[in-house]
Backbone as JSON Lines, residues from 0, in Angstrom:
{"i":0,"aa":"X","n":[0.84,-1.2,0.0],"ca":[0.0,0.0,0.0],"c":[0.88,1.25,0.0]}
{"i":1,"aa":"X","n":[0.49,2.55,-0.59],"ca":[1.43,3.31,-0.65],"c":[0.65,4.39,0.09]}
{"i":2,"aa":"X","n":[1.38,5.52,0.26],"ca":[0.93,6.16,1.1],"c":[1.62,8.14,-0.28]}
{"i":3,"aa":"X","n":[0.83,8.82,-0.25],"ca":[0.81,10.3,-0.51],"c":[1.94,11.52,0.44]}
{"i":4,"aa":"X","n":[2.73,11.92,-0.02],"ca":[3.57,12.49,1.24],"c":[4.24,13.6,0.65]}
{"i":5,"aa":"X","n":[4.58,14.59,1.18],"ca":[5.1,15.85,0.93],"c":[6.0,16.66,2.04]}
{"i":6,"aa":"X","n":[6.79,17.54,1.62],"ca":[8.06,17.96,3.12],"c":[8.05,19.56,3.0]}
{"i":7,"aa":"X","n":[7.49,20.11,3.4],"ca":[7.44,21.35,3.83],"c":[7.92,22.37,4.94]}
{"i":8,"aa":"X","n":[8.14,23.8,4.91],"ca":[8.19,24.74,5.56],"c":[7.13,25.31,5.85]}
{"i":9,"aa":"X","n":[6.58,25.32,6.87],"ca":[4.72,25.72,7.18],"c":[5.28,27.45,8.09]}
{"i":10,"aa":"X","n":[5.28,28.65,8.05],"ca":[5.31,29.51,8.88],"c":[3.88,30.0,9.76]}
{"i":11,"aa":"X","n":[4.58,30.49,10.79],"ca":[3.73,30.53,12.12],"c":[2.58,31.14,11.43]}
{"i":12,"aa":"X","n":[1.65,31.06,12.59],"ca":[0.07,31.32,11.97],"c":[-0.08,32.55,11.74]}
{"i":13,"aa":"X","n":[0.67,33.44,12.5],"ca":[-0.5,34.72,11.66],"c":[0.71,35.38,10.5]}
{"i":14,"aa":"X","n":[1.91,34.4,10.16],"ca":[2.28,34.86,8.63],"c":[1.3,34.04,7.78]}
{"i":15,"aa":"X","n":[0.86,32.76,8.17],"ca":[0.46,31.95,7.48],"c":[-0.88,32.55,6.98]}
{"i":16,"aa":"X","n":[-1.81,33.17,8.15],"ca":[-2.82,34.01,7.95],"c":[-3.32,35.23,7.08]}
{"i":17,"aa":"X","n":[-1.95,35.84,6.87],"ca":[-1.74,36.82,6.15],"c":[-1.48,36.47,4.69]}
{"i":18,"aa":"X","n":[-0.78,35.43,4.35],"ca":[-0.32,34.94,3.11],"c":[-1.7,34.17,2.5]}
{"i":19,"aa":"X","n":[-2.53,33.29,3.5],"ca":[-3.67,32.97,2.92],"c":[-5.13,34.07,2.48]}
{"i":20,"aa":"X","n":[-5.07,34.74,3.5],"ca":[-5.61,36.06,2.55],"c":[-5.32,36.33,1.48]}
{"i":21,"aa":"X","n":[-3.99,36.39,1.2],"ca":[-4.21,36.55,-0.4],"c":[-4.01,35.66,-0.81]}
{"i":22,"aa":"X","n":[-3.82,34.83,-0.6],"ca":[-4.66,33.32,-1.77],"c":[-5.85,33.5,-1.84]}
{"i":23,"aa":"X","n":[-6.69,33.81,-0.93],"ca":[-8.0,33.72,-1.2],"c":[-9.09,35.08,-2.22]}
{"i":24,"aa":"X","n":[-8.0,36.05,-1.31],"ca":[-8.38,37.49,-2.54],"c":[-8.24,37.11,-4.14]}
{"i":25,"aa":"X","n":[-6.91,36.2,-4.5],"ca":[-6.58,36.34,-6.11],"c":[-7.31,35.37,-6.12]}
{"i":26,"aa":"X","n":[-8.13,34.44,-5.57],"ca":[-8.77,32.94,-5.96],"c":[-10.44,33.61,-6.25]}
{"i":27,"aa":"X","n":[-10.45,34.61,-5.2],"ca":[-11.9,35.19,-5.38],"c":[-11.73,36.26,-6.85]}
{"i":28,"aa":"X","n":[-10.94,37.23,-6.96],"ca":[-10.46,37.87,-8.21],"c":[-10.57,37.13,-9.47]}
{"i":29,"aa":"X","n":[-9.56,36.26,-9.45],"ca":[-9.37,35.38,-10.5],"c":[-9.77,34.08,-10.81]}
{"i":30,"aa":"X","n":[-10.69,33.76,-9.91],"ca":[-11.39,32.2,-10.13],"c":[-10.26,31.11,-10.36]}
{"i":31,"aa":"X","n":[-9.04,31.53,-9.71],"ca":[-8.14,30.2,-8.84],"c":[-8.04,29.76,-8.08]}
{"i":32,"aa":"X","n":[-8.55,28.94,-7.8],"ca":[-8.88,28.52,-6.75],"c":[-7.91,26.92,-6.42]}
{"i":33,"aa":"X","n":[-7.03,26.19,-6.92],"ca":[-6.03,25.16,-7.06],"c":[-5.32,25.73,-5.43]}
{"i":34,"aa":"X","n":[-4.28,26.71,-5.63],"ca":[-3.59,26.73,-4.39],"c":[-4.27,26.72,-3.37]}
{"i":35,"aa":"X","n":[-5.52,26.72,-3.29],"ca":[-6.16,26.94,-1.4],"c":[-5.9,25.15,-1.08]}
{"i":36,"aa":"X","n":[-6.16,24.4,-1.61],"ca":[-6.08,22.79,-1.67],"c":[-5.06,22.88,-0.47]}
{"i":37,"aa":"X","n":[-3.54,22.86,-0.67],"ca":[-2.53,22.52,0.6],"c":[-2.48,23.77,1.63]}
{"i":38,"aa":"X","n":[-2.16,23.46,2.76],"ca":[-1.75,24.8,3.56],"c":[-0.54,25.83,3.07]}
{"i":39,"aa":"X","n":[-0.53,27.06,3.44],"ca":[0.24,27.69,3.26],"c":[1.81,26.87,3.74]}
{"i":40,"aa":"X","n":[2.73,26.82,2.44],"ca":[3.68,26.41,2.91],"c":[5.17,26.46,1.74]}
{"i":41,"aa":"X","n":[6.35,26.66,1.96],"ca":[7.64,26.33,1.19],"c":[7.97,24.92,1.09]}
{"i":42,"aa":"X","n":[7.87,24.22,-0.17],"ca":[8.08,22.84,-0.86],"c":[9.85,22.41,-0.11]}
{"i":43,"aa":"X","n":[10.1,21.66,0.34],"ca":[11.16,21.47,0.27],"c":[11.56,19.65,-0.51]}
{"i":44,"aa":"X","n":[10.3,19.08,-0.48],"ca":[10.37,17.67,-1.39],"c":[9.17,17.48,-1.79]}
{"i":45,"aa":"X","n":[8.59,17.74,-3.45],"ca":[7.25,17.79,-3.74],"c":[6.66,16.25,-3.5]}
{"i":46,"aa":"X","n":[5.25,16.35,-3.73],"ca":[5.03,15.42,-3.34],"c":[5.23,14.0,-3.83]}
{"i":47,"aa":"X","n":[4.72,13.4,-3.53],"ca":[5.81,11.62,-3.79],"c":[5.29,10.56,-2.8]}
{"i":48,"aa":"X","n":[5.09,9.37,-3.94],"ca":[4.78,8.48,-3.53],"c":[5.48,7.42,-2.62]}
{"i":49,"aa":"X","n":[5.38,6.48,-1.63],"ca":[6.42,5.73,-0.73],"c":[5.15,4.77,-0.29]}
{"i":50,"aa":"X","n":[5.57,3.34,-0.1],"ca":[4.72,2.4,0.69],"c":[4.88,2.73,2.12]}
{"i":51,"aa":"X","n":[3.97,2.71,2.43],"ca":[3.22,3.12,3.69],"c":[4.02,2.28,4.75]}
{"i":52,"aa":"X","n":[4.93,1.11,4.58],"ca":[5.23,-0.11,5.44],"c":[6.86,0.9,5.93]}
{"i":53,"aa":"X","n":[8.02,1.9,4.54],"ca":[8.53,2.67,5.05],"c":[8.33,4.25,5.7]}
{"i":54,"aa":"X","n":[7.43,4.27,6.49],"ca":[7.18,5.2,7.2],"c":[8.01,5.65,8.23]}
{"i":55,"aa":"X","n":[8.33,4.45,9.06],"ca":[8.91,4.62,9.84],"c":[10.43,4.95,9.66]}
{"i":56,"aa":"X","n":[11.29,4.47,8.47],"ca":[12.76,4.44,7.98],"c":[12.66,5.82,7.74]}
{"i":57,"aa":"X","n":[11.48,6.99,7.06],"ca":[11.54,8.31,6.34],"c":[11.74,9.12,7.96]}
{"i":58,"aa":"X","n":[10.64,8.54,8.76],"ca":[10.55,9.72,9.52],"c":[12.4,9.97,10.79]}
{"i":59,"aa":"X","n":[13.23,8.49,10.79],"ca":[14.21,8.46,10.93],"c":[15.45,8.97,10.16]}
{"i":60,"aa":"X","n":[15.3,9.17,8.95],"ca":[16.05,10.02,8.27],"c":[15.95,11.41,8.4]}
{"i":61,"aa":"X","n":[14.62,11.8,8.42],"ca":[14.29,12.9,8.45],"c":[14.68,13.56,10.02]}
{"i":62,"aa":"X","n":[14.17,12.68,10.82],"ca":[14.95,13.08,12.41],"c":[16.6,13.27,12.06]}
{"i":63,"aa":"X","n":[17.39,12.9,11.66],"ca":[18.44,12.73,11.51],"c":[19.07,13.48,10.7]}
{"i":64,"aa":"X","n":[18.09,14.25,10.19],"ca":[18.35,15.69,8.94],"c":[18.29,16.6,9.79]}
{"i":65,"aa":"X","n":[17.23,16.57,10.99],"ca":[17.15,17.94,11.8],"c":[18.09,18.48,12.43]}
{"i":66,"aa":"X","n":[18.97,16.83,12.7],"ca":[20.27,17.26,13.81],"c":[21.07,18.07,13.36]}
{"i":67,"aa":"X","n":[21.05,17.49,11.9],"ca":[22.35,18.17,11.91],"c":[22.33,20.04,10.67]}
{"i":68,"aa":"X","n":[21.0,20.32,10.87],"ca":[21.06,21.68,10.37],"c":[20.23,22.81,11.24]}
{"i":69,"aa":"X","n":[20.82,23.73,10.78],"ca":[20.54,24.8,12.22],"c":[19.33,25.78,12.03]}
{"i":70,"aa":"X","n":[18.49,25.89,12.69],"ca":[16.98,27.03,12.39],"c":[17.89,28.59,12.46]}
{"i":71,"aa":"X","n":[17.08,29.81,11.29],"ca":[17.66,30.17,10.35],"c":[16.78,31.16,10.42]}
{"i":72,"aa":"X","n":[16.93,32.47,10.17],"ca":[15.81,33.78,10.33],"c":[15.78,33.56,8.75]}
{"i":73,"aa":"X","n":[13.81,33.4,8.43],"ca":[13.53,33.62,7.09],"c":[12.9,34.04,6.78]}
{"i":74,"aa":"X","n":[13.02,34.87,5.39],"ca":[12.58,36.66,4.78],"c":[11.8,36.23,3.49]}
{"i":75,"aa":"X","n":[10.58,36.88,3.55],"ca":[9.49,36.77,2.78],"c":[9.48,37.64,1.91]}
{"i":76,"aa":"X","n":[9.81,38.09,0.86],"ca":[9.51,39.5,0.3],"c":[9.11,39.67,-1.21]}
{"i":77,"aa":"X","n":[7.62,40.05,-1.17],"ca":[7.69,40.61,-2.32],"c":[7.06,39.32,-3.39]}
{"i":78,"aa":"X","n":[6.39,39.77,-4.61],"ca":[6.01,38.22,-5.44],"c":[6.6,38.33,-6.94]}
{"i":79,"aa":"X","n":[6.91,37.26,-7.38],"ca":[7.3,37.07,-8.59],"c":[6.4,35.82,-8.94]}
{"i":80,"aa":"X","n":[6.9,35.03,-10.34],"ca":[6.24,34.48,-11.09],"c":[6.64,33.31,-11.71]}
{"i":81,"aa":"X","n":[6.68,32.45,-12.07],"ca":[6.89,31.28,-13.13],"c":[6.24,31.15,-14.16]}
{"i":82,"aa":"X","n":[7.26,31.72,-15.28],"ca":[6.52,31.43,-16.88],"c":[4.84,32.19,-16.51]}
{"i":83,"aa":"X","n":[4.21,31.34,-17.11],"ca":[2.66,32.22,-17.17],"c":[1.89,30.8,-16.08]}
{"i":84,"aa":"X","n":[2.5,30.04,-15.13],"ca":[1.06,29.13,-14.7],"c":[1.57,29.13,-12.93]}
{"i":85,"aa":"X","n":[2.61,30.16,-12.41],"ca":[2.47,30.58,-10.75],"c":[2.79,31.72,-10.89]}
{"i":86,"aa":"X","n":[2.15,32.1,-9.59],"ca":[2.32,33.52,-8.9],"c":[3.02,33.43,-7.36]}
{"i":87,"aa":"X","n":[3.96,33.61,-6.94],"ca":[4.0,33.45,-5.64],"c":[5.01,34.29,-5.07]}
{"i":88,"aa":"X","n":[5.2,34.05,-3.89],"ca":[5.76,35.25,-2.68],"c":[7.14,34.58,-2.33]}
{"i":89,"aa":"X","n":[8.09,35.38,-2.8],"ca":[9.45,34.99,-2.9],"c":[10.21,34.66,-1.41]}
{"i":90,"aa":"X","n":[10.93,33.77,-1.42],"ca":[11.5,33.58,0.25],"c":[13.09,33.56,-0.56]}
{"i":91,"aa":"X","n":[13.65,33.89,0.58],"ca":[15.15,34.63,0.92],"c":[16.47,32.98,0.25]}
{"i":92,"aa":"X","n":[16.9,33.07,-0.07],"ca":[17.9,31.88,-0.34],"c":[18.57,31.77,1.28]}
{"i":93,"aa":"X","n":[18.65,31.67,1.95],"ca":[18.68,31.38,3.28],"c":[20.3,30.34,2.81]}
{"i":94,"aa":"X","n":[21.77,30.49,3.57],"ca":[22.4,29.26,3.24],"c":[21.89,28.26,3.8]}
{"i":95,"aa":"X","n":[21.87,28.59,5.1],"ca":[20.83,26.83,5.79],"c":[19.67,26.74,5.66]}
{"i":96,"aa":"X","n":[18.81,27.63,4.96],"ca":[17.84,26.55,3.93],"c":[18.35,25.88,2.72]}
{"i":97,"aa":"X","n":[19.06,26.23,1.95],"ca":[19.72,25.91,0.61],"c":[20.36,24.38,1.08]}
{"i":98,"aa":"X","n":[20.82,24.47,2.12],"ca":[21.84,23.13,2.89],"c":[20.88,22.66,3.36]}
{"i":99,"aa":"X","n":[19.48,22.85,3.74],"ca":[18.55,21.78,3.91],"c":[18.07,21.03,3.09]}
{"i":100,"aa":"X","n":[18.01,21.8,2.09],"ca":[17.41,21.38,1.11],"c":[18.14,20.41,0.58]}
{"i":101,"aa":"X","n":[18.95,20.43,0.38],"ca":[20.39,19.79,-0.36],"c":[20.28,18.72,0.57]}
{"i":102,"aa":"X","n":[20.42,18.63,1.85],"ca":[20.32,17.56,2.6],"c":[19.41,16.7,2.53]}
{"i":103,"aa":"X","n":[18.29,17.04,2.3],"ca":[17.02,16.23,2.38],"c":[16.7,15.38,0.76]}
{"i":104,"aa":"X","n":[17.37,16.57,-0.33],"ca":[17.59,15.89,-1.92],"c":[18.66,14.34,-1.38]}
{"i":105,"aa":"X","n":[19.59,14.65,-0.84],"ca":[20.57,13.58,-0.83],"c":[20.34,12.57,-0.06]}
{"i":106,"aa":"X","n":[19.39,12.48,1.02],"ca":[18.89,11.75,1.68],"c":[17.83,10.94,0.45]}
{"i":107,"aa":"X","n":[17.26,11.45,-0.44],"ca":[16.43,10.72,-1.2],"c":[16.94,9.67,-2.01]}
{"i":108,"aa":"X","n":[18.15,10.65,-2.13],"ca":[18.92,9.95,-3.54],"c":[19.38,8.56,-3.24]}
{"i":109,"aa":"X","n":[19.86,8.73,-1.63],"ca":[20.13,7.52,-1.38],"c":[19.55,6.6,-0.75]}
{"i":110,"aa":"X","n":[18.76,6.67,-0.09],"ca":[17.88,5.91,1.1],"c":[16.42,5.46,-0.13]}
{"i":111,"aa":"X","n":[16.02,6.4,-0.9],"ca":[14.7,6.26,-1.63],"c":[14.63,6.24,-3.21]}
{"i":112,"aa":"X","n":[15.9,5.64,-3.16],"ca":[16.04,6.07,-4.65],"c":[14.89,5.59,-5.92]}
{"i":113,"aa":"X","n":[13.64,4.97,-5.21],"ca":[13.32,4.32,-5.86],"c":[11.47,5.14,-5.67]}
{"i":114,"aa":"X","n":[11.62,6.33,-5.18],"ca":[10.88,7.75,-4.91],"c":[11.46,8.58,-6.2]}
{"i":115,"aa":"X","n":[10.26,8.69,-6.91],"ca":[10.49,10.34,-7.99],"c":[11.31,11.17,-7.24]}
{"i":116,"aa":"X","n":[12.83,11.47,-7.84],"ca":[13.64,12.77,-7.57],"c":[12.85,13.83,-8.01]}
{"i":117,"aa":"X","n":[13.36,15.06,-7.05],"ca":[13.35,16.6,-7.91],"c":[14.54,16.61,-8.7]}
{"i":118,"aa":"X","n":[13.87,17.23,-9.68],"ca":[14.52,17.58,-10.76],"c":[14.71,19.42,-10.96]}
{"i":119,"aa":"X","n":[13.64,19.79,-10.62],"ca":[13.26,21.22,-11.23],"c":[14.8,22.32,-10.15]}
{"i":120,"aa":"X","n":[15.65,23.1,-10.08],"ca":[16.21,23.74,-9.3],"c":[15.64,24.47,-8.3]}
{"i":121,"aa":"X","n":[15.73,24.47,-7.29],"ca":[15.32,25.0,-6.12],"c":[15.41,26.31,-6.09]}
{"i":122,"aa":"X","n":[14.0,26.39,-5.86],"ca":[13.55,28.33,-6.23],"c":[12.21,28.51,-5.13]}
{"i":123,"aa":"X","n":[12.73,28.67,-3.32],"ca":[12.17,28.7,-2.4],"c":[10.95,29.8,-2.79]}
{"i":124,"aa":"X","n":[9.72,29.42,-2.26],"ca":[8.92,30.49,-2.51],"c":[7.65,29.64,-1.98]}
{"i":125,"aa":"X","n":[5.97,30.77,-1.75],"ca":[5.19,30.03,-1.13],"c":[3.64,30.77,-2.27]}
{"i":126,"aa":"X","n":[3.38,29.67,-2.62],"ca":[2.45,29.82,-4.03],"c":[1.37,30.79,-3.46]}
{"i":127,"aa":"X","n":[0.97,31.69,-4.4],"ca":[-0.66,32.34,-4.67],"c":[-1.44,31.54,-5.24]}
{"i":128,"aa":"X","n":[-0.8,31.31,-6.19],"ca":[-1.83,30.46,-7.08],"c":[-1.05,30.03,-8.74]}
{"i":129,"aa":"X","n":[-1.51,29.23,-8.95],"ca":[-1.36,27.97,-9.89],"c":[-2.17,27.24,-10.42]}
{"i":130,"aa":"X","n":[-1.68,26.37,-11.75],"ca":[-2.43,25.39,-12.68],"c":[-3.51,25.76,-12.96]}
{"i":131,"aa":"X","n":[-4.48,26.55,-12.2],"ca":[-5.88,26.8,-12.83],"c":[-5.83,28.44,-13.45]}
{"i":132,"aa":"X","n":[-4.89,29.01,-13.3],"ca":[-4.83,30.39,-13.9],"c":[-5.0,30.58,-15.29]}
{"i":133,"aa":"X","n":[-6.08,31.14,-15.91],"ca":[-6.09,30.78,-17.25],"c":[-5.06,31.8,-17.77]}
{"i":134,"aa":"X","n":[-4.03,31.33,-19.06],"ca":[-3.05,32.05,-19.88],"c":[-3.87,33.3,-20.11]}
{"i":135,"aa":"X","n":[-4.62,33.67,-20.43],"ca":[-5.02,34.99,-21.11],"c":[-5.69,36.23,-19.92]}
{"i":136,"aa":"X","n":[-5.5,35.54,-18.53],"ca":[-5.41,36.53,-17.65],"c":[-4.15,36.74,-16.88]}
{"i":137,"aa":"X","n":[-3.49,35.68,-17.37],"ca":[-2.38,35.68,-16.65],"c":[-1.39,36.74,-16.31]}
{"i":138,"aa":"X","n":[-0.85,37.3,-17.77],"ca":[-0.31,38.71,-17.11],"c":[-0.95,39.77,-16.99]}
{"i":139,"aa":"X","n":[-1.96,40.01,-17.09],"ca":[-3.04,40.51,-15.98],"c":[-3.26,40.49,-14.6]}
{"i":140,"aa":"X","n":[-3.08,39.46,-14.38],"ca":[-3.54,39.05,-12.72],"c":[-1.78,39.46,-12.21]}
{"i":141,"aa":"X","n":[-0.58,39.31,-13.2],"ca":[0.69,39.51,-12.16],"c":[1.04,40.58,-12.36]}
{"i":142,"aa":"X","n":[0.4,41.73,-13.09],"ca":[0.59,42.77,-12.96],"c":[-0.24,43.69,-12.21]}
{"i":143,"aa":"X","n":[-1.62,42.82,-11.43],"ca":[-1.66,43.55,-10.15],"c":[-0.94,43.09,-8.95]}
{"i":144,"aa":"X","n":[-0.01,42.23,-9.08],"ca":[0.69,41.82,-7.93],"c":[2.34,42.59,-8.0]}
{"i":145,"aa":"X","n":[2.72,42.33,-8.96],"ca":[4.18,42.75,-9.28],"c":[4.69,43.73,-8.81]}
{"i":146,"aa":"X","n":[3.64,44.88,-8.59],"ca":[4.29,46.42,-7.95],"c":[4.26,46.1,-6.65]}
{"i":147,"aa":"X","n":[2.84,45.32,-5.81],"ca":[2.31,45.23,-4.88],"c":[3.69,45.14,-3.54]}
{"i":148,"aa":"X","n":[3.93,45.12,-2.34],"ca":[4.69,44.85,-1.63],"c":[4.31,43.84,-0.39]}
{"i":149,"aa":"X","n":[5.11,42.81,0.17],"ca":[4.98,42.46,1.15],"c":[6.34,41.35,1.68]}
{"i":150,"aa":"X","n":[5.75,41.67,3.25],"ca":[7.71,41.58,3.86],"c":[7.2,40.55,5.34]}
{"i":151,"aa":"X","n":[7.58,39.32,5.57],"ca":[7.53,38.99,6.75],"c":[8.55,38.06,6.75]}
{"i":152,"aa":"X","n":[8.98,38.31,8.34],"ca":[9.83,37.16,8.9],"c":[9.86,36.5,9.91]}
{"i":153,"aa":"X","n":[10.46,35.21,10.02],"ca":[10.51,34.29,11.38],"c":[11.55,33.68,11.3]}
{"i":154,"aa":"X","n":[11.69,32.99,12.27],"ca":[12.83,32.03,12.59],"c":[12.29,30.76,12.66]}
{"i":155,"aa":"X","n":[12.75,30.07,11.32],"ca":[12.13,28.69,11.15],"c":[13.24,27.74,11.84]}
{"i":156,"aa":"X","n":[12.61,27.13,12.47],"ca":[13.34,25.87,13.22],"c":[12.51,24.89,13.29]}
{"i":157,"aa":"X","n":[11.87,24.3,12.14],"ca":[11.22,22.92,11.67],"c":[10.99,22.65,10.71]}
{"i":158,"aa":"X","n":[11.05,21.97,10.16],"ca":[10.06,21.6,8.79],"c":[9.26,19.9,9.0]}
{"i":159,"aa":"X","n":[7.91,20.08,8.42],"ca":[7.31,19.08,8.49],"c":[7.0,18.24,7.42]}
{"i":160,"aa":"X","n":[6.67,17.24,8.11],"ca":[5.95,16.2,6.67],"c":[4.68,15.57,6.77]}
{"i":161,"aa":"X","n":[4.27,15.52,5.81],"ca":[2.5,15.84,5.5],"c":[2.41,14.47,4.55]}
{"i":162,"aa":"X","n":[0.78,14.33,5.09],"ca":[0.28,13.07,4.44],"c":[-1.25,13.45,3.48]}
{"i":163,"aa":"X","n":[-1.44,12.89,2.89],"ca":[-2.71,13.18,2.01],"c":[-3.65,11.7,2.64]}
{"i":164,"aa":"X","n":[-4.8,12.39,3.49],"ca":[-5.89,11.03,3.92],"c":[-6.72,10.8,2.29]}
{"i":165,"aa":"X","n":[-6.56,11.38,1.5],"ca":[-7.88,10.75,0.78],"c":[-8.42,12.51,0.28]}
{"i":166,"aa":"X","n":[-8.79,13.27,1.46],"ca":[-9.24,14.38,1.12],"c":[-8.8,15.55,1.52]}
{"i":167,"aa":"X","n":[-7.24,15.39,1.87],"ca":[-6.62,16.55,2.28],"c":[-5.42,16.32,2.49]}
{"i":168,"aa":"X","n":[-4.09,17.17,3.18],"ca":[-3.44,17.22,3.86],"c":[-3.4,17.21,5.17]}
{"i":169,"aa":"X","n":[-2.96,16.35,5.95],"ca":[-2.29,16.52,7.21],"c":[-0.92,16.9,8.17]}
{"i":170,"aa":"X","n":[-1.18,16.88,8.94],"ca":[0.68,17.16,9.58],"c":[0.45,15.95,10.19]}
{"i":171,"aa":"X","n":[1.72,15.0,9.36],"ca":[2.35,14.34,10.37],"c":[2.88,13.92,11.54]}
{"i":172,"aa":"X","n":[4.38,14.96,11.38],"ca":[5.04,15.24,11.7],"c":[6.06,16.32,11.66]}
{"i":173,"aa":"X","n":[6.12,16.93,13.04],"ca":[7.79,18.16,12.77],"c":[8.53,17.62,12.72]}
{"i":174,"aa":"X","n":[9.61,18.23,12.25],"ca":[11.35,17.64,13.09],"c":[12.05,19.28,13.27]}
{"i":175,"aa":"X","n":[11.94,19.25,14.3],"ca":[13.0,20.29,15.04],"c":[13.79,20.46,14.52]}
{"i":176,"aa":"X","n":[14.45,21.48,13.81],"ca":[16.38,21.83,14.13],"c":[16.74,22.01,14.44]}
{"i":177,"aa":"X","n":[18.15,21.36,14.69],"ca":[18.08,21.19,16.16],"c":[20.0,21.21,15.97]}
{"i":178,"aa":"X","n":[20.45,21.34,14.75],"ca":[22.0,21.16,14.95],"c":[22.73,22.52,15.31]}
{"i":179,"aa":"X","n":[23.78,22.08,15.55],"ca":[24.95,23.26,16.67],"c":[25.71,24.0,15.25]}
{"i":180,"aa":"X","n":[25.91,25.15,15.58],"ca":[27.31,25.15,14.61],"c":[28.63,24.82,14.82]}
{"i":181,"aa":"X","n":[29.23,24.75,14.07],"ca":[30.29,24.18,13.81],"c":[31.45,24.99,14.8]}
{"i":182,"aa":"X","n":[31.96,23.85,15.59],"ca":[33.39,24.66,16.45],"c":[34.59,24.25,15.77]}
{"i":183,"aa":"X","n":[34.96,25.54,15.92],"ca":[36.41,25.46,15.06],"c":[37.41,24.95,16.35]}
{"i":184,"aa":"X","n":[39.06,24.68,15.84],"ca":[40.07,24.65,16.8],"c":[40.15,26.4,17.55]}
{"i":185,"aa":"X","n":[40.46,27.13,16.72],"ca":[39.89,28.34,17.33],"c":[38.89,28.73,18.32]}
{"i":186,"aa":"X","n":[37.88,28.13,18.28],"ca":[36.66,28.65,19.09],"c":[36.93,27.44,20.35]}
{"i":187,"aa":"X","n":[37.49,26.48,20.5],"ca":[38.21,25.58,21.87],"c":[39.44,26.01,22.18]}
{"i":188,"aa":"X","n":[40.34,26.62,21.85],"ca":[41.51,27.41,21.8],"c":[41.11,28.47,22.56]}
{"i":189,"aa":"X","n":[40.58,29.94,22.32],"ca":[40.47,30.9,22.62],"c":[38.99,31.49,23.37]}
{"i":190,"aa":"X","n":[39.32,32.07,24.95],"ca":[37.87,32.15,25.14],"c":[37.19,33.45,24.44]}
{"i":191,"aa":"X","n":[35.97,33.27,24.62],"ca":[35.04,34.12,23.86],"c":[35.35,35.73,24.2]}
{"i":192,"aa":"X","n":[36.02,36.49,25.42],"ca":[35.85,37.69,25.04],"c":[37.39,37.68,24.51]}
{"i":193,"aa":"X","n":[38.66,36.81,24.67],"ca":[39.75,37.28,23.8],"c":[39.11,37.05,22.06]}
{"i":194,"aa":"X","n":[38.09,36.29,21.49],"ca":[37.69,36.45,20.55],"c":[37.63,37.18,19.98]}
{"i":195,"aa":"X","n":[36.35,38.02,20.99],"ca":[35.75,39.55,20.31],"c":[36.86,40.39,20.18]}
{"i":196,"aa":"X","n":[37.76,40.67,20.98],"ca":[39.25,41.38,21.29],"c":[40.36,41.39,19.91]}
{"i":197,"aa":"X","n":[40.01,40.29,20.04],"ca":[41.15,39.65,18.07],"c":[40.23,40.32,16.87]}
{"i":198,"aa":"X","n":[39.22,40.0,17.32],"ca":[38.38,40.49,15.91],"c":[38.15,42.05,15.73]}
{"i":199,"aa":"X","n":[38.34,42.38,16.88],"ca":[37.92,44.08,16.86],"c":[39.78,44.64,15.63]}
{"i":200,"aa":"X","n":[40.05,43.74,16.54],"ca":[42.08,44.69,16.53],"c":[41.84,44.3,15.09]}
């Protein structure tokens, strides 16, 4: 039996609140209505099929992804576009999102190789709307967005993974991030205010 599954960045509720407002404004505007379907959220492994019997091996990898990358202040700003069939609200190239991401691709590659890869390049962002946008309103509808402005941030320290029952999405599961940064011989060598002291001089 297989099971429906997807890996996301979900932000706190009242960004999430704010961002679904306007999904719902351009869905009421423009009779798109496709993106309201999943929660507000940043793709980090689209969705993909897996038998239901490895559930337990994913959600251990995935624990094991959290350790070792670090939660990360992330910047919302502003919307751009894909070709003529998305609209969406651009997020920050973050390095430790980029290294999550990367982590969680390579975890597929090897543990699931037998799971549809991404292919498409990683272009963080959290949809308005999609697939149902008809072409001939299309740059229409992104040229009332394009001037438009909007800016939020948080400090993401999770990403989750989501299941499809039949008639929706669920949350699974979080996984915390939860990893340290990196100590140099330097930073066990020298205490912290001769640090600041070296770095000033």
């Amino acid at each position: 039996m297989k099971g429906l599954y997807f890996i996301a960045i979900v932000p706190p509720k009242e960004v999430a609140e704010r961002i679904h407002q306007i999904r719902l404004e351009f869905a009421e505007k423009y009779h798109s209505e496709e993106a309201l379907k999943p929660p507000v959220h940043l793709t980090l492994k689209e969705p993909f099929k897996m038998d239901v019997k490895d559930e337990l091996i994913l959600k251990r990898k995935l624990s094991f992804i959290a350790t070792q990358h670090q939660h990360f202040k992330h910047i919302l700003k502003d919307f751009d576009r894909f070709q003529k069939h998305t609209i969406y609200i651009n997020a920050e190239k973050h390095p430790f999102l980029l290294g999550l991401k990367k982590g969680i691709k390579k975890t597929f590659r090897t543990n699931f190789y037998h799971v549809e890869q991404d292919q498409m390049p990683f272009n963080p962002h959290y949809t308005i709307a999609y697939r149902d946008i008809g072409e001939h309103i299309f740059d229409m509808a992104f040229a009332d967005y394009e001037s438009k402005k909007f800016y939020a941030e948080f400090e993401c320290d999770e990403f989750i993974l989501f299941k499809h029952n039949g008639k929706q999405w669920h949350n699974m599961k979080a996984f915390k991030l939860c990893g340290m940064p990196e100590i140099t011989l330097f930073d066990q060598l020298v205490p912290e205010k001769e640090q600041k002291q070296l770095i000033k001089a």
